[in-house]
N, C-alpha and C positions, 0 to 999 in steps of 0.2 A: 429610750433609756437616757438618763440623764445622771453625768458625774459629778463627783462634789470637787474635783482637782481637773485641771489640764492635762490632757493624754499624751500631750506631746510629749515624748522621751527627753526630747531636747529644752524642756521648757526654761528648767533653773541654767541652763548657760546663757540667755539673754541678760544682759546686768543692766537690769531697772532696777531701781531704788524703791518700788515697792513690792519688790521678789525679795528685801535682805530684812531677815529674821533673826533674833538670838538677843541676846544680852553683851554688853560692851565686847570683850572679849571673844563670845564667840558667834560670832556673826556669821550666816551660810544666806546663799539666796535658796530661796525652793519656790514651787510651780507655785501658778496661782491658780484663785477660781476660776472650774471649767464653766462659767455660769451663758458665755453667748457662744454664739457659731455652734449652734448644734448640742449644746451641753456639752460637747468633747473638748475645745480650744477655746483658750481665754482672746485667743486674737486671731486676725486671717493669717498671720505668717506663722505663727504656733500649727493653725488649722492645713494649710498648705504642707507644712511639715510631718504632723501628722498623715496626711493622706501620701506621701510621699514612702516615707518611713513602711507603712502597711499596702503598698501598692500591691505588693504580691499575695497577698491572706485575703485582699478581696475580692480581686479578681480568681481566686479560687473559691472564694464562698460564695460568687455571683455566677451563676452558667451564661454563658453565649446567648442571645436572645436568636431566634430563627431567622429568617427572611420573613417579613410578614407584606400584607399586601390589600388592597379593596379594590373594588371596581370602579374602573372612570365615571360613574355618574353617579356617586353617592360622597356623601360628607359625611365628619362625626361632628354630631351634637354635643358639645361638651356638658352644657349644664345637666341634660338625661342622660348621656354615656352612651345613647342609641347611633349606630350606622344607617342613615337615613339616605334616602333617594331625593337625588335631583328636582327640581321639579324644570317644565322647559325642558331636559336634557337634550343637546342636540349628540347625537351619537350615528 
């Protein structure tokens, strides 16, 4: 999923000069496009602050992975996703 604004809460407090919008008078900064780093942050420190900011809501939307494990004489194949065996195995 991809935003059309920067998620970071914090974005419009950085004071770049092309965050300030308005007409003479009433000039504000606001976020810019969330268009790199994931579609969510316009920058890595926007991006860094964001994950920051949500630390706790993803570690609650993300469970604990197991202990997981394989057997000393096998590898993964990444290009097929197979657990294949050794060949030679000295075991």
């Amino acid at each position: 999923m991809s935003y059309n604004n920067c998620q970071n809460p914090k974005c419009h407090y950085n004071d770049t000069t092309d965050r300030i919008r308005g007409s003479k008078g009433n000039k504000v900064y606001t976020t810019r496009k969330g268009t790199h780093y994931f579609g969510i942050a316009c920058t890595l420190g926007c991006l860094n602050e964001f994950w920051e900011h949500h630390k706790e809501q993803i570690q609650r939307a993300i469970p604990p992975m197991p202990i997981q494990s394989r057997p000393i004489d096998t590898y993964y194949h990444w290009s097929s996703g197979e657990l294949r065996k050794l060949e030679n195995s000295q075991s």
